[in-house]
C-alpha positions, 0 to 999 in steps of 0.5 A: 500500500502506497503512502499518501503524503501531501509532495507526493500526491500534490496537495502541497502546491495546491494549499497555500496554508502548509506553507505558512511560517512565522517569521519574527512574529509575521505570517509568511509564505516560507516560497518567498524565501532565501533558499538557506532558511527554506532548508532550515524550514524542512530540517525543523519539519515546518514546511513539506519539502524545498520548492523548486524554481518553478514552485518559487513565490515568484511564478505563484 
């Protein structure tokens, strides 16, 4: 039996809430930001995996 996960079925890109982080108190979409704290947003289990460049916040 296959494990649904949200990368692997694409209910991530579809929902803009599982990429919503806080940030010095602000809510933001973790896509709009630097690769290295993107990376740090998986390592930490805050966001599902690192977008790629034709995920990126700017080609939303």
């Amino acid at each position: 039996m296959a494990k649904n996960t949200l990368s692997s079925n694409g209910a991530a890109e579809d929902s803009s809430l599982v990429w919503m982080v806080s940030l010095n108190g602000f809510i933001i979409d973790a896509r709009s930001l630097p690769r290295e704290i993107q990376e740090e947003a998986v390592d930490k289990g805050l966001i599902p995996y690192l977008p790629d460049e034709e995920t990126s916040w700017e080609n939303l």
